[in-house]
N, C-alpha and C positions, 0 to 999 in steps of 0.2 A: 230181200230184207223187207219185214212189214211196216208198217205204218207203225207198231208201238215201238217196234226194237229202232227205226229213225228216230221216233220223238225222243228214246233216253239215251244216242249217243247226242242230238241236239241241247239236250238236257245238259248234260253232264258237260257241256264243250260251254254251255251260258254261267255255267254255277262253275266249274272253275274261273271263268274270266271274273266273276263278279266278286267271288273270294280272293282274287289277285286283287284286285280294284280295294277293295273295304281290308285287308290286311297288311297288303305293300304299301298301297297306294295314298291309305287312308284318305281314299275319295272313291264313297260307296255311290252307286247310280240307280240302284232301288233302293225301297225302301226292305227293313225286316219283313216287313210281312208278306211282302211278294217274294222273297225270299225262302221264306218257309214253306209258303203258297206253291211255288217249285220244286222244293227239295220233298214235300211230303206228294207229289205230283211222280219225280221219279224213286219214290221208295216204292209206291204203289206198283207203278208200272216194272221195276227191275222184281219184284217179287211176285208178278205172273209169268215176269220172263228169266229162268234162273240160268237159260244158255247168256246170257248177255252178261253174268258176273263178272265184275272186274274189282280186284282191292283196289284200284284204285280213284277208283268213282269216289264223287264227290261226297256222297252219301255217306261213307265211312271215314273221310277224314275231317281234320279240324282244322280251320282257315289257319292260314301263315302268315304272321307280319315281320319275318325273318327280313334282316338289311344286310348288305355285306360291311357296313362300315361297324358292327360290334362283334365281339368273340359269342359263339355259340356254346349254351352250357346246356347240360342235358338237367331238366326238370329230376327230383328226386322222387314225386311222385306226379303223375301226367295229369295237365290240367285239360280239364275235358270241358267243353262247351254244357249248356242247359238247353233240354228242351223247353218251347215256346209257347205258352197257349194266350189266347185271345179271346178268351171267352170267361163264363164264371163256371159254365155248365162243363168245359174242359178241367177247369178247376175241382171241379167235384167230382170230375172221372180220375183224377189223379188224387186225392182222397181218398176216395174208394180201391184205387190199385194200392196204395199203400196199406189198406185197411189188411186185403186181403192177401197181401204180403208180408203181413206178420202175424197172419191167423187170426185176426181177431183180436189182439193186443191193445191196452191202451197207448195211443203215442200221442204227444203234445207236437205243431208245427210252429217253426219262428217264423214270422212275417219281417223280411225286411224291404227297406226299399231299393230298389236297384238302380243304382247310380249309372250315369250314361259316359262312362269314361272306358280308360283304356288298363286291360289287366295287367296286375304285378304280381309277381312273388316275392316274396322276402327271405332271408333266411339271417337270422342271429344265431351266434358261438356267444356264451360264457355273456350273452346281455348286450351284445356288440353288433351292430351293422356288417355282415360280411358279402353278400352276395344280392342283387337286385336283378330281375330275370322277366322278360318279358313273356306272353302266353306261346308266342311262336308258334309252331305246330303243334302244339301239345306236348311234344315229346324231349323240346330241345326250342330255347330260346334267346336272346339276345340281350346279353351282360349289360345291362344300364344304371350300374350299379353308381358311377359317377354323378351321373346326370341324376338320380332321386337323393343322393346325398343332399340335394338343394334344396328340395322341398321339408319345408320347416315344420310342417304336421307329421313326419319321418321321423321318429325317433332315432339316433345315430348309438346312443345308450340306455339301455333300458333305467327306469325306474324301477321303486317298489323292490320285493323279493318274491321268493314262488315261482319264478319262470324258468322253463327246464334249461339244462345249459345247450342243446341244440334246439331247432324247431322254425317252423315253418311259417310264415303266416302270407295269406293274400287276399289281394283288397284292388279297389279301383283309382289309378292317377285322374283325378280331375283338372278342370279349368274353370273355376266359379262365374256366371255371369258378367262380373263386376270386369276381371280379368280379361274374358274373352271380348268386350266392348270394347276396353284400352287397346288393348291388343292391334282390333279389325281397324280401331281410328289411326292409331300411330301407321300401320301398312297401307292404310288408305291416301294419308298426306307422301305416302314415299310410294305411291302410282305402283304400291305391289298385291299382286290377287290375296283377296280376302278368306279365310278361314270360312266353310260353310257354316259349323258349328263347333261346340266345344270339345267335344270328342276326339273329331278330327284335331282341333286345334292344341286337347293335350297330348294327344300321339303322336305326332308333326313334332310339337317341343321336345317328348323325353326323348327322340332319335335325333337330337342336333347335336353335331359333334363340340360344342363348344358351350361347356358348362357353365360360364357365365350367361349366354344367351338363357337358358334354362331357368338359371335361379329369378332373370328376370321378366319370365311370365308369370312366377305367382299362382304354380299349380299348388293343387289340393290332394287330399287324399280319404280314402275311409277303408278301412279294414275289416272283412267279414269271415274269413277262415283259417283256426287253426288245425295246424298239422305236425306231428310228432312222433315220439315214442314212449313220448312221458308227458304228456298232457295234463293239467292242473285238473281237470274234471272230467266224469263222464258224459257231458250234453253239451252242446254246439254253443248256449246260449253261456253258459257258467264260464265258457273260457272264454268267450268275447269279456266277461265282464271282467273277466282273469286278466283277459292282455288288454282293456282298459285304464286298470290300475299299473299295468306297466310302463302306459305313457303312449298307446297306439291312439288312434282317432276311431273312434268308434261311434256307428250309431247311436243315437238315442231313441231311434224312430223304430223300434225291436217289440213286438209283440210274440210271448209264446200263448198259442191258440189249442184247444180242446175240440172245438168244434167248427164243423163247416163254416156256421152262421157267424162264429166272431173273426172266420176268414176275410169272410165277407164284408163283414164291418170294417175292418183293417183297410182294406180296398177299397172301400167305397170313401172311404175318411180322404185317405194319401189322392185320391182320383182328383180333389178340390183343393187341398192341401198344399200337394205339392208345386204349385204355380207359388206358394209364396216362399219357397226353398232359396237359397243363394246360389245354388248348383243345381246343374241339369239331370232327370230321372226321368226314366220310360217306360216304369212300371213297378211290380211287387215280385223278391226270391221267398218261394215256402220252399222251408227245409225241416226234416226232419229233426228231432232236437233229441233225441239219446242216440252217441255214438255207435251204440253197440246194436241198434237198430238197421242204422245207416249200414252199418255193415254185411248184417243179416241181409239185408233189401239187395246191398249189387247195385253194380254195373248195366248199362248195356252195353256195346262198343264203343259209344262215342258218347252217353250222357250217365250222372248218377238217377238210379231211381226214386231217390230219398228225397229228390231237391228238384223245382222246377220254376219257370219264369213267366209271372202273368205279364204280359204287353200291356198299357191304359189302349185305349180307343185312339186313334189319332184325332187330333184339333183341325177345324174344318174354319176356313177362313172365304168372303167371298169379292173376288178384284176382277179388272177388267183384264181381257187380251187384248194387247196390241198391236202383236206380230207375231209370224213362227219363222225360225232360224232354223236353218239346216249345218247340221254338223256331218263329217264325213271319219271315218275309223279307216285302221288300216289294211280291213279287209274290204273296205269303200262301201258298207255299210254306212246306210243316210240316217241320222237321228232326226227328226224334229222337237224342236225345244223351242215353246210357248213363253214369250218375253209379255211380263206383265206390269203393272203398275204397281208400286213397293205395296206389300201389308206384312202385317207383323205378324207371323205365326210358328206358337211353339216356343218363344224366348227369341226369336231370328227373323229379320227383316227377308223376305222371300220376293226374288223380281222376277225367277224363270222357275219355268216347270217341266217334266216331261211331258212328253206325248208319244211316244214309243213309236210308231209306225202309218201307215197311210191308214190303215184299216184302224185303229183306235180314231183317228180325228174324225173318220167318216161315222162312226157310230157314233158320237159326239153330236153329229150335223154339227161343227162349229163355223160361228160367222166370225170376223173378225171387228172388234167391237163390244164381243159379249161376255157379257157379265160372269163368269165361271166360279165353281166352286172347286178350293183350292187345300189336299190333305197334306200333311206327313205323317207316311204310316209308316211306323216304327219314328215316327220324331226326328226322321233323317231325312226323307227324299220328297222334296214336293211334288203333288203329283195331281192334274187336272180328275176332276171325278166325276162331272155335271156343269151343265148350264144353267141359271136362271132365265128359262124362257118368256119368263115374265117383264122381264129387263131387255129384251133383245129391241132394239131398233131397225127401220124396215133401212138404215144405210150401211149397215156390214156388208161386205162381202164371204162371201161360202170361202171359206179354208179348203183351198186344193191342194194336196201332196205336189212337190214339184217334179217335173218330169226330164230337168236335167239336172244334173251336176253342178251346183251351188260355186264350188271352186275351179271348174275346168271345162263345164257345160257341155260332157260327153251326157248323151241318153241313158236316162239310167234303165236297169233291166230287173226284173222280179223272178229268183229262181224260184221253180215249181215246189210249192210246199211249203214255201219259208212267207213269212211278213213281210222280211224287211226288202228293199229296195237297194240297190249296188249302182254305184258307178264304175262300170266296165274299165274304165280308161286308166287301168294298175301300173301304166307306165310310163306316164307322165301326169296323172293326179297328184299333186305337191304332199295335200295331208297323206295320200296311200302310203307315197314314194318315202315322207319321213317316219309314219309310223311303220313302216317294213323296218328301219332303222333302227327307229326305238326299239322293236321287236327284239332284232339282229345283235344288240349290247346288251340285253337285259341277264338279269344273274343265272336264270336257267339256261340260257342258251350261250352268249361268246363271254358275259360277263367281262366289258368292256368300262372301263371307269368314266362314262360320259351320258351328262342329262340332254333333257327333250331340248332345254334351250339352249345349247351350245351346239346340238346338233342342226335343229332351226337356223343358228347363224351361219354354221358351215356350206349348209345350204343355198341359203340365198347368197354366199362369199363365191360361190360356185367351188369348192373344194370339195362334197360332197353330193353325187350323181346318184349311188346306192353303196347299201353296203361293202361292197369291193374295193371303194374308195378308201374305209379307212385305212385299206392297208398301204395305199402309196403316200399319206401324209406325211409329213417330217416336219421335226422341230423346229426348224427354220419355216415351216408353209406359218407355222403357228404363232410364236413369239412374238414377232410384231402387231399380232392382231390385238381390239381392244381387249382390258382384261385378262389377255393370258400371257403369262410372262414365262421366262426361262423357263422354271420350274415348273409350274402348271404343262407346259408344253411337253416335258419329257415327260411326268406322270402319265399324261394320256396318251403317248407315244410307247411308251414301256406296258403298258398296261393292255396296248393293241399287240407290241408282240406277245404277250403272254398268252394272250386268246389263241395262239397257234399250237396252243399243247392243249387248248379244250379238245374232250375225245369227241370221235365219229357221231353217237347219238346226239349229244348237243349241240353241233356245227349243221346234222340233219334237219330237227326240232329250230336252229334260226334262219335256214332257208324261208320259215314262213310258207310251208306249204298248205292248203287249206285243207281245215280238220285233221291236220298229222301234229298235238298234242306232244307233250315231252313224253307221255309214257309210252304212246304212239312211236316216234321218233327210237325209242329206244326200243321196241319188239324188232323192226322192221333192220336197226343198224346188228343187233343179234343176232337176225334169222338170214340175214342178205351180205352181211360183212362187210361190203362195200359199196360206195356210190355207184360204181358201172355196171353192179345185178341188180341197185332197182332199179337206174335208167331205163334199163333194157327188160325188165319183171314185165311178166304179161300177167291181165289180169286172173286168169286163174292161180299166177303163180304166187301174187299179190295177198289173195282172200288166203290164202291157205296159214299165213301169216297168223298167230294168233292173234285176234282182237282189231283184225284190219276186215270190216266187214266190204259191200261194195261200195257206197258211197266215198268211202277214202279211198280203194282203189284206184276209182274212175278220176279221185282228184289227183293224187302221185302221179297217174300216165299224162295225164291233162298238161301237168306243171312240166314235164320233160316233152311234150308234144312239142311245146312253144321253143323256137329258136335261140330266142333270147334269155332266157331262163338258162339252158345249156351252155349258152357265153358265160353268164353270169355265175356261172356253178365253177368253169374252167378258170375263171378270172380268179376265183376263189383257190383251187389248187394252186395256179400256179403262185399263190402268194403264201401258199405254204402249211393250209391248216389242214385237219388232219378227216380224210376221208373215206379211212377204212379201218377196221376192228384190229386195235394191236393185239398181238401175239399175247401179253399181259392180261387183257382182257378178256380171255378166253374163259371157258368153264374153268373151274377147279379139280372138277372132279365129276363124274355120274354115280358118286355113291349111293345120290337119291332115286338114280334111276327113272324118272317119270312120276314118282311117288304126289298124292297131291297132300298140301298143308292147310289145317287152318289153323290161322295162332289167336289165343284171346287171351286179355291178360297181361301185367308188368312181371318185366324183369330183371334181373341183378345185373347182368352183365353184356346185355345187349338192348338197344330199341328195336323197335317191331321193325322197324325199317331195314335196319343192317341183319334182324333174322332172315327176313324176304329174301332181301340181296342173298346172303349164303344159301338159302334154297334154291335161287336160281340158281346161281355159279355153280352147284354141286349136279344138277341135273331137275329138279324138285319143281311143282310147279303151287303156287302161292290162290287158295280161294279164299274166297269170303263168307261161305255162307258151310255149312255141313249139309251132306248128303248121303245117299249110301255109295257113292263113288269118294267117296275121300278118305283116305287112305291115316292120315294120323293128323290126331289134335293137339297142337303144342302149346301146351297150358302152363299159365303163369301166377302170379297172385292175382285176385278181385277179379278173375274170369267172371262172364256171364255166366247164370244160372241156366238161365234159357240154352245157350250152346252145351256146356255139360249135361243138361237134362238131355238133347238131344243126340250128345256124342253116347253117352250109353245108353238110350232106347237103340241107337242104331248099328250098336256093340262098336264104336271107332275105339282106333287103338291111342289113349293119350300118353304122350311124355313130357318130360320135363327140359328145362332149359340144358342140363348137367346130361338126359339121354339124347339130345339133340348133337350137343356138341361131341359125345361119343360114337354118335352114327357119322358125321362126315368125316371126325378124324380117321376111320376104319378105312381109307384108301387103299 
């Protein structure tokens, strides 16, 4: 494996974690822009290397803020993220693509502002509040249809007349200033962690199960997109001002634009503007403004072409360093985080910053002492960028990476290739040993109903050594402890044995094997059936695995090399979970033969997701991209143009949802 095909499964293993982080977590640890900075880093690189395709790179999908605590409703039409630009001269490359995307046409763009909150969908029946749906994965998201009935900018009945009797509309949950202050004070007097920003803080509230809590943050709201079958107008801009008078929150900050140059002025206005806003923005959406343009224009997989999002520049603030703190993860990767002296940037009081790795602080030369210049880029992440060297006094000391383990002072070690720095000592490091834990309950993997802080106390109560433990606990170890009573104790007693019906891939994926990923996890429990052929999988037998290059190899034999791991795995059977491929599980069928797919496109009665699945189960194998090796296109509405231009330059055979489902029923 070369150096590029490393860098984008490294890639793709960072930008998943980091889309966990910012859509489960709602606690992002970059900012946007390095974000982007990454993901346009591995589009580049997966598109010189077209053997490395995977559907399910981060690249092609849309971040998840799925919870288990709401019902999952499938989106009626997929909400798709927006591409990013950061510049004005990007701005005018997407002008110009639009330009020449509809020949030459006149088209008008609305400018609005984009609000720094968290998305919603709406749906109204007959003028009535029926349905409240978070972005999820695009495809299917999380009913919080209670918890927005709170917010009083929500119309629950429409006013006015004119509004179709079904229809769509979605807009951004806020937390205004004023609120998110209240808010940070009142958890401040009750010694509980502070909200970083409002974002976080109104996506935190719409997932609290207890709808008075909700009603009494005092979010906000603003609505930018209708969606239908019977739409009051032909242009984007006419039916905001449609579902204005129906009683929605609507901007007033709306310009439609002719010209680059009043783009620009738009931007440049809101760039100084918006600091005196009551609510938090991170920049300007241009969207095209005749529907029937939007249409024309397309898709691409994962963004509209018709609509795009300028970022402002980040706010650049300049404070002292005081100290660097080391944080440990649970693959005992070291962070350093730069503890600074409060300043106010962005609307938010900022006291820490990252520093990413020993090689960022050394290129810094940082003394301790100095004067730093301090961004958030994308308005979320603060993040060291400079010194004022002009500032420095000759009594700082030089900022050294530390060379043990902050928590357990085992030596740390630097694999070859990589930045970061490891603390070797994965079994008995307290952070490793509880975040393997946290790993080990999370919803992808045992999907155990217990937080970071409950298992923190289990820990140090000594009832919990590693994951193995949960399964000797009992209602009785529990009930007496602070806080958890009868009930709570059997929840999360019932809740562990259930995890004993999570199938084989999942129980793989929470071992927490390094770089073995849930999709991962799931080629390897397909291809191998059971725990005792990969034990025993030699590395050639490993690679041949689809999508298990060598670096995973070499880490699955690594992880059963070690003694203790092997206890650890047995410790696990004998408590009963399930670790080999049921019978149920099996293909369906080889009707597809080896056949390859690629799907673009919505459909009536399946998500992309459950078509995949059935391609595999039937024998089929799922790409991403078209070639003259792929065998058929299964095509949907709003396909990309681009993949249909190239499915017939390359004569592929396309079908529809209705011939898909006739080829696997043909058993």
């Amino acid at each position: 494996m070369n150096a590029d095909q490393q860098r984008i499964l490294s890639l793709r293993e960072e930008l998943n974690r980091h889309n966990y982080d910012y859509y489960v977590l709602s606690n992002p640890t970059i900012s946007d822009f390095e974000f982007d900075q990454k993901m346009r880093e591995l589009q580049d690189l997966e598109a010189l290397h077209p053997e490395m395709d995977d559907p399910n790179s981060p690249s092609r999908r849309v971040g998840s803020d799925l919870s288990i605590e709401f019902k999952q409703v499938k989106h009626q039409y997929p909400m798709l993220s927006l591409g990013n630009t950061y510049s004005q001269a990007e701005v005018a490359d997407f002008f110009d693509r639009v330009n020449r995307g509809l020949g030459g046409a006149p088209f008008e763009i609305v400018c609005e502002l984009k609000y720094d909150g968290t998305s919603i969908s709406l749906v109204y029946e007959e003028g009535r509040l029926v349905r409240a749906v978070t972005r999820g994965d695009g495809e299917k998201g999380d009913d919080v249809t209670e918890n927005v009935r709170t917010i009083r900018t929500i119309p629950l009945i429409l006013s006015g007349d004119g509004y179709p009797s079904n229809f769509e509309i979605r807009g951004e949950i806020l937390m205004p200033w004023a609120s998110f202050e209240e808010l940070n004070r009142k958890r401040a007097e009750q010694e509980e962690p502070l909200f970083a920003n409002p974002r976080n803080a109104a996506s935190g509230s719409l997932k609290q199960q207890n709808s008075k809590i909700v009603a009494e943050r005092k979010l906000d709201s603003y609505l930018y997109y209708l969606l239908g079958e019977e739409l009051p107008a032909d242009t984007h801009y006419d039916n905001l001002q449609a579902a204005k008078s129906w009683g929605f929150k609507v901007s007033d900050a709306m310009r439609k634009c002719r010209t680059l140059q009043e783009v620009f002025d738009f931007i440049n206005y809101w760039d100084v503007e918006r600091k005196n806003l009551p609510v938090a923005t991170d920049g300007i959406v241009l969207k095209v403004n005749s529907i029937a343009q939007q249409k024309e224009l397309g898709y691409t997989s994962k963004t509209p072409r018709w609509a795009i999002a300028y970022k402002f520049q980040a706010e650049r603030a300049c404070t002292r360093l005081n100290s660097i703190s080391y944080q440990v993860g649970r693959t005992g990767a070291i962070t350093p985080v730069a503890n600074l002296d409060p300043v106010q940037l962005s609307g938010t009081v900022v006291k820490r910053a990252s520093l990413h790795n020993a090689d960022f602080i050394e290129s810094l030369d940082l003394h301790i002492g100095d004067m730093v210049y301090v961004e958030k880029g994308g308005e979320i992440i603060p993040k060291i960028v400079g010194v004022d060297m002009d500032a420095r006094s000759n009594s700082g000391e030089k900022a050294l990476f530390v060379d043990v383990c902050p928590e357990c002072g085992a030596k740390l070690v630097r694999m070859e290739g990589e930045a970061a720095h490891y603390c070797p000592n994965d079994e008995a490091c307290p952070p490793q040993i509880k975040g393997k834990m946290e790993h080990f309950v999370s919803r992808k993997a045992m999907n155990i109903n217990i937080g970071e802080e409950s298992i923190d106390y289990f820990y140090k109560k000594g009832l919990l050594k590693d994951s193995s433990d949960f399964y000797s606990l009992k209602e009785t170890d529990l009930s007496g402890l602070e806080r958890w009573g009868a009930q709570s104790a059997k929840n999360l007693v019932d809740s562990i044995a259930d995890s004993k019906n999570v199938p084989f891939d999942r129980v793989l994926f929470a071992l927490g094997i390094r770089y073995v990923g849930a999709t991962t996890a799931k080629k390897l429990a397909g291809e191998l059936r059971c725990i005792e052929e990969i034990e025993t999988a030699s590395f050639d037998r490993l690679v041949q695995v689809d999508e298990i290059g060598d670096r995973i190899a070499l880490s699955i034999m690594d992880y059963f090399r070690n003694p203790k791991n092997v206890a650890f795995v047995n410790r696990l059977k004998e408590a009963g979970l399930q670790f080999a491929m049921k019978d149920e599980e099996n293909r369906l069928s080889d009707s597809l033969g080896g056949k390859s797919f690629v799907i673009s496109g919505t459909f009536d009665r399946h998500s992309r997701d459950e078509l995949k699945e059935l391609i595999e189960r039937h024998g089929g194998k799922n790409v991403s991209s078209i070639s003259s090796k792929t065998d058929y296109l299964l095509a949907g509405a709003n396909m990309g143009p681009a993949k249909l231009e190239k499915a017939q330059k390359l004569n592929i055979k396309m079908i529809s949802e209705a011939d898909f489902e006739k080829m696997i029923a043909e058993v």
